[in-house]
SEPA-238739 format. One line per field, with one value per residue (C-alpha): residue in three letters; z, x, y. Coordinates in steps of 0.02 Angstrom, whole numbers, plus 32768, in hexadecimal, padded with zeros to 4 digits. Each point is the difference from the previous one (the first is absolute). Layout:
BEGIN
residuo <- (ALA  ...) $
c3 <- (Z  ...) $
c1 <- (X  ...) $
c2 <- (Y  ...) $
% end
This chain:
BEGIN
residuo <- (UNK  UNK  UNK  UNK  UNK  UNK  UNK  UNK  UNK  UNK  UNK  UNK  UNK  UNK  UNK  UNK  UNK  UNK  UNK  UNK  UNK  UNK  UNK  UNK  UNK  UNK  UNK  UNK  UNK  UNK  UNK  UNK  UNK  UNK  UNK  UNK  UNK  UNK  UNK  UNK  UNK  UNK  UNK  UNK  UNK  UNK  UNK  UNK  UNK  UNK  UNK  UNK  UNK  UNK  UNK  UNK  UNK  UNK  UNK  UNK  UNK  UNK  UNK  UNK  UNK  UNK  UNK  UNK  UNK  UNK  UNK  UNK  UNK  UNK  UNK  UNK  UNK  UNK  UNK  UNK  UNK  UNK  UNK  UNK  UNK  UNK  UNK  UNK  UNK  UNK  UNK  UNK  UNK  UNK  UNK  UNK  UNK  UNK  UNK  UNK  UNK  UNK  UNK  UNK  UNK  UNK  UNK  UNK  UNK  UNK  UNK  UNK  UNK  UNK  UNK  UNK  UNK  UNK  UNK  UNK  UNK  UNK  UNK  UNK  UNK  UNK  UNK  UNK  UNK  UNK  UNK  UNK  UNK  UNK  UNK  UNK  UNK  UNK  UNK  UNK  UNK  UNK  UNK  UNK  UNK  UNK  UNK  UNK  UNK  UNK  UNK  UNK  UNK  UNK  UNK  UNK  UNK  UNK  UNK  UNK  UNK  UNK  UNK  UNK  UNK  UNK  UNK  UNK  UNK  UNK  UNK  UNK  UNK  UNK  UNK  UNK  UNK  UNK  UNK  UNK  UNK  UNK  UNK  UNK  UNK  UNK  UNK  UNK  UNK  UNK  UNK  UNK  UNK  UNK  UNK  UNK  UNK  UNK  UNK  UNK  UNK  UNK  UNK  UNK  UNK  UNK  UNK  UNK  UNK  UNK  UNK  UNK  UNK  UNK  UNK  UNK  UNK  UNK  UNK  UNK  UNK  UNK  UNK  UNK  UNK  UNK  UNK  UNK  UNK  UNK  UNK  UNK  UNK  UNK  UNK  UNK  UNK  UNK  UNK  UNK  UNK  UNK  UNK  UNK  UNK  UNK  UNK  UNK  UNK  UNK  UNK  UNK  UNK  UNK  UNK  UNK  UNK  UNK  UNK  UNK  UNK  UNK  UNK  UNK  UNK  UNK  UNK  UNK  UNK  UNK  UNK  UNK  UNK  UNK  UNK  UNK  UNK  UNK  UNK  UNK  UNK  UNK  UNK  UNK  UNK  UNK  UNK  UNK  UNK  UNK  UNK  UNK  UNK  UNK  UNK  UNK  UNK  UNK  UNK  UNK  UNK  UNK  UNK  UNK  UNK  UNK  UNK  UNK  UNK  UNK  UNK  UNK  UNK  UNK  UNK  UNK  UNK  UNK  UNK  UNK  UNK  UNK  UNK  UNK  UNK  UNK  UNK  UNK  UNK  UNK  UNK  UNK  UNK  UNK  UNK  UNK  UNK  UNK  UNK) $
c3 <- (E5CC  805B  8066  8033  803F  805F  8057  800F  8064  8055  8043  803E  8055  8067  8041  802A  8062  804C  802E  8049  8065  8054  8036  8047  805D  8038  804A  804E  8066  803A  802F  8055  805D  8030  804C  8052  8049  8039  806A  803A  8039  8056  8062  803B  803E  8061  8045  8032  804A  805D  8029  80C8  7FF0  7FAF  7FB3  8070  7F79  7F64  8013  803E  7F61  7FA3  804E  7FD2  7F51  7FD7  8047  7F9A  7F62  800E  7F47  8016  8000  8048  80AF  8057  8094  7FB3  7F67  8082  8048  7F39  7FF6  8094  7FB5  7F5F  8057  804D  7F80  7F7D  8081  7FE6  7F4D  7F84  7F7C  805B  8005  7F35  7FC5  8089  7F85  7F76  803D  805A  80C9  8020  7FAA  8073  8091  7FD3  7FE0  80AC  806D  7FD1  7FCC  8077  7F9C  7F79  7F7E  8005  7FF2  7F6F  7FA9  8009  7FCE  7F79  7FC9  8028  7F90  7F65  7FF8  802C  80A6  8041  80D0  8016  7F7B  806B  80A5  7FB5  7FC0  80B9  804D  7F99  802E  7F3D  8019  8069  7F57  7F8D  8036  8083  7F9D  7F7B  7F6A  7FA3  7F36  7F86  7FD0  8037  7FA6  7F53  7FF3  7FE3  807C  8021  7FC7  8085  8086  7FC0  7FD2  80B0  804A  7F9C  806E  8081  8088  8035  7F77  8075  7FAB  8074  7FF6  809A  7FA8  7FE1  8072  804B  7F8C  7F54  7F9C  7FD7  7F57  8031  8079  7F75  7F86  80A3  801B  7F5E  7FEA  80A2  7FB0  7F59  8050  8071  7F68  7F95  809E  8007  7FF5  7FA7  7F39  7FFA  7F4A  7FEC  7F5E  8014  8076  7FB5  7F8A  7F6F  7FDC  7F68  7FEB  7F53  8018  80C5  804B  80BF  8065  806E  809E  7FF0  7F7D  8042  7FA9  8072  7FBD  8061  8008  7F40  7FFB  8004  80AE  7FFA  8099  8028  80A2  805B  807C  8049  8041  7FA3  7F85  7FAC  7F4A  8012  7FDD  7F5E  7FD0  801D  7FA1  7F72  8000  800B  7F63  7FA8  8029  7FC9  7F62  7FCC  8056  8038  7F98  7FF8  807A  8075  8091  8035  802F  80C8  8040  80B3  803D  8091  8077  80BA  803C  7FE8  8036  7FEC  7FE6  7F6A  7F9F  800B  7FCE  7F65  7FD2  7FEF  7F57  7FC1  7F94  7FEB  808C  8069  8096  808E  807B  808A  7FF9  8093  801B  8076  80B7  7FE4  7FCC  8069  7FEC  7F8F  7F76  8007  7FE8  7F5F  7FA5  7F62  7FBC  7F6A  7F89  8031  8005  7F4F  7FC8  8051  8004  7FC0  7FCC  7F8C  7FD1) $
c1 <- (2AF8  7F81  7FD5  80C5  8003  7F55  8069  809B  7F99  7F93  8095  8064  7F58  7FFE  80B1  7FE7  7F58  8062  80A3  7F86  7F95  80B4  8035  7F4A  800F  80A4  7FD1  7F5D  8071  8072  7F71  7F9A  80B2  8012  7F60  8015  80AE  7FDA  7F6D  8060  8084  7F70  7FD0  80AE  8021  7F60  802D  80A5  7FBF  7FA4  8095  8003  7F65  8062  7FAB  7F5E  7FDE  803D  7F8C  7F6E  8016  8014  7F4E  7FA5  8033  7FD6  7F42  7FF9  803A  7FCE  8041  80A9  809E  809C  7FCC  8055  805C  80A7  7FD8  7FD1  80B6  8050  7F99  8061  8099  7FE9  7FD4  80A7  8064  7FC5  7FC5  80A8  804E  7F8B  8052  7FDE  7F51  7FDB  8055  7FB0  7F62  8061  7FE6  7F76  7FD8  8038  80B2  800B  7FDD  8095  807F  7FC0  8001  809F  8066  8039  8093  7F95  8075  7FDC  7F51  7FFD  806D  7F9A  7F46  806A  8033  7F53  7FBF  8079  8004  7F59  8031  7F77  7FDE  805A  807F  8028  8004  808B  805F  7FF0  8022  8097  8038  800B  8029  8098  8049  7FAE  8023  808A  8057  8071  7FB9  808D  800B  8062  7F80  805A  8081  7FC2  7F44  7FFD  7F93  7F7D  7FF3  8085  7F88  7F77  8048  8028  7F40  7FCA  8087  7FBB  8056  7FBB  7F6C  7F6F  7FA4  7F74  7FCB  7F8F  7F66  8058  7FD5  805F  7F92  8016  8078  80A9  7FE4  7F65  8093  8065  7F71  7FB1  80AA  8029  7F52  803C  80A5  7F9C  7F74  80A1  805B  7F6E  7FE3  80AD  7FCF  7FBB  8063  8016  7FB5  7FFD  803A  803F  802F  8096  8030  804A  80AB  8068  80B6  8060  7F78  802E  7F39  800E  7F49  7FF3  7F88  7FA5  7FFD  7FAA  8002  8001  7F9D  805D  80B9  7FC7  806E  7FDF  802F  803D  7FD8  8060  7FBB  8081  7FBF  80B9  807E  8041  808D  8079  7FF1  7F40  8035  8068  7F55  7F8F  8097  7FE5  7F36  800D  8083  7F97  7F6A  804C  8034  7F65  7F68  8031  7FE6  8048  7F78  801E  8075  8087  7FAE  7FFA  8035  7FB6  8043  7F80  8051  7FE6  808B  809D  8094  8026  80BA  7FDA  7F98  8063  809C  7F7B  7FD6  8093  8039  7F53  7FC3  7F47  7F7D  7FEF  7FBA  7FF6  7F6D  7FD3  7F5B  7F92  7F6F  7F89  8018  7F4A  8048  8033  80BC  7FB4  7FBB  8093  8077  7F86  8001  8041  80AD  803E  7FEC  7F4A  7FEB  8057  7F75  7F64  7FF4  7F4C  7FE6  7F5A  7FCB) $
c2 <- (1E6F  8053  7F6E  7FEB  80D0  7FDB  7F60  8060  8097  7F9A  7F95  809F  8043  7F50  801E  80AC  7FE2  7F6E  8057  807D  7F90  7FB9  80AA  802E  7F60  801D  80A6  7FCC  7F80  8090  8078  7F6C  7FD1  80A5  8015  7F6B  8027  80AE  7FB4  7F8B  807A  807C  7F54  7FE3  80BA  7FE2  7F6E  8034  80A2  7F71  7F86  802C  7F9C  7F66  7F5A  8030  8099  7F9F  7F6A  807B  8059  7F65  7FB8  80A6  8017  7F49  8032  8098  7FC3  7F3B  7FE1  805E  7FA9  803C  8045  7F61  8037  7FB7  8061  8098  7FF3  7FFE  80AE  8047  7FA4  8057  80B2  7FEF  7FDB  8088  809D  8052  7FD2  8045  7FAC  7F42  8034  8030  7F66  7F94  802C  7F97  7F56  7F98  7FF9  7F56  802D  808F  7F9B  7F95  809C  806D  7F79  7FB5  8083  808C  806C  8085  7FED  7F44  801A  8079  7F7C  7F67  806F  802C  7F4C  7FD7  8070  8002  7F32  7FEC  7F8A  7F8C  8007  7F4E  803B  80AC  7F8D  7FA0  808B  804E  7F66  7FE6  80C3  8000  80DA  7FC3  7F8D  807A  80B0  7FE9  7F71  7FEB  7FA3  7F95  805F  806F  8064  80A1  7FCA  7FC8  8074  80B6  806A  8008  7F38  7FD1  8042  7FBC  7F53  7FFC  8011  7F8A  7F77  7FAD  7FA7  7F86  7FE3  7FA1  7F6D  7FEF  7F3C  8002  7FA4  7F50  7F8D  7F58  7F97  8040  7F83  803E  802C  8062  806B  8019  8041  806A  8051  8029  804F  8085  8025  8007  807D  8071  8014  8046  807C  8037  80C6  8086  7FF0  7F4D  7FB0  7F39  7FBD  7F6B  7F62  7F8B  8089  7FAB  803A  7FCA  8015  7FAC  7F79  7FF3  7FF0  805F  802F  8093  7FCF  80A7  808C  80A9  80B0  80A0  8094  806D  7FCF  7FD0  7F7C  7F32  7FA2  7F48  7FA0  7F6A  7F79  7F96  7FA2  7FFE  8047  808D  7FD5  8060  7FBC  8048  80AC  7FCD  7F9A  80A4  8070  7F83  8015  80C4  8009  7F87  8068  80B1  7FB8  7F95  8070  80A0  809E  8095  8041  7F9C  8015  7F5B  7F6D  7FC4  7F5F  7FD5  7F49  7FC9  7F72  7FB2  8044  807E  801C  80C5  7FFC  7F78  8055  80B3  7F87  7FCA  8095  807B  8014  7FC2  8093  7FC8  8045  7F5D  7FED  7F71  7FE3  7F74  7FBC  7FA2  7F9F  8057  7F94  7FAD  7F46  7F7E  7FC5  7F60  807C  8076  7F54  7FDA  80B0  7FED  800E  8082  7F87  7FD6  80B9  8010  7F6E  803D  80A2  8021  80B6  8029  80AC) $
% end
């Protein structure tokens, strides 16, 4: 007995040094960022103050800072210009500034350079932030104008409809439209099984890194209705809608008769997993393409949260992959998710 309480201590001690280690880190790479951004931002005042002098000054500077500090990286006079770039951008919204200290240099490279309207900005540091984006993940996203679908757009669901608030908000931030499978790394010479494997990895990987709440459980979720065998693609549970979310691929054209497939799943779900903690299972139907009329059409009178998305493959493939990719059922068969 004694030897179990010594385990059961010594076992809680671990994950509190552990938890506590993460969070030390975590703050150690916001005060280093910040450091690093706030010199970066006295360099680009100066160099603007400077800017009558044009390249001349910048590649000067650039030349003299590589002397003085030989082992230094960054000083580059492209990277000089970003610094001005980034002085710019921030000098007059406070708020840009602080939560420019959230995420790494090269991401706010991508976001200053590209993006001129403040609003936009504070969005995407934001989305950086929450989902943990990737620099070639955020250049998609701002390639794509992903705010524009996101924030501007209307994303095809019933959630207002059929969730309580706040859940109907934020069932609603959790949509994406379109979701980005980025499957730059295959190459021409990879076999076409090795394509369809490589892409379902990306969707596999994007899904997992949907946002902040999101819980794997499962991937062809056995369901079982009077002896009637049906698999859900993807089974997630949200920790803070506190609800499970079903997640149906199509590599198709949306279709109707997906909706009454997804209302099945989500009754089946409510009545075989859900507790009475638990909020109303989510239904999200991801498909090539969508036609918005269609799916409103699909969805009135549907009384379970469901929501429809577009997916695409990030524009790195030539037009002999993309013909290749795999089709739902090989999606249905291969999808490969370990924990």
């Amino acid at each position: 007995m004694i030897g179990e309480k010594i385990e059961i201590t010594f076992k809680e001690s671990v994950k509190k040094i552990i938890e506590k280690i993460e969070t030390s880190q975590l703050e150690i790479f916001q005060n280093a960022n910040q450091s690093i951004l706030e010199l970066y931002f006295f360099i680009g005042k100066i160099i603007e103050d400077n800017i009558e002098w044009g390249n001349k000054f910048i590649d000067e500077l650039s030349i003299s800072l590589k002397i003085k500090f030989p082992k230094a990286k960054g000083y580059s006079p492209r990277n000089l210009r970003n610094m001005r770039k980034y002085y710019l951008s921030v000098k007059d919204n406070k708020e840009l500034k602080e939560l420019s200290y959230k995420i790494p240099w090269s991401h706010n490279t991508i976001i200053m350079d590209r993006i001129k309207d403040d609003d936009k900005k504070v969005w995407y540091i934001k989305e950086t932030y929450n989902n943990g984006w990737s620099y070639d993940y955020l250049e998609i996203q701002v390639k794509r104008d992903v705010y524009k679908r996101q924030v501007l757009g209307e994303k095809p669901n019933n959630f207002k409809l059929t969730l309580l608030k706040p859940q109907s908000s934020l069932a609603k931030e959790i949509m994406k439209d379109p979701y980005i499978f980025d499957v730059g790394e295959l190459k021409e010479s990879y076999v076409e099984k090795d394509i369809e494997n490589a892409l379902i990895d990306k969707i596999k990987i994007t899904l997992l890194e949907l946002g902040n709440g999101f819980s794997f459980i499962a991937n062809q979720y056995r369901v079982v209705v009077n002896d009637d065998e049906n698999y859900i693609d993807l089974l997630f549970y949200h920790t803070k809608l506190h609800c499970y979310i079903a997640i149906e691929l199509k590599n198709k054209k949306f279709m109707p008769e997906y909706v009454g497939k997804m209302n099945y799943y989500l009754s089946a779900l409510d009545d075989t997993l859900k507790t009475k903690y638990d909020n109303p299972s989510i239904g999200i139907i991801l498909v090539r393409d969508k036609n918005k009329l269609n799916v409103e059409y699909a969805l009135r009178d549907i009384n379970k949260p469901i929501g429809v998305s577009s997916y695409e493959l990030a524009e790195y493939l030539p037009i002999e992959i993309i013909n290749k990719l795999p089709t739902e059922d090989d999606l249905n068969l291969h999808i490969d998710i370990k924990d």
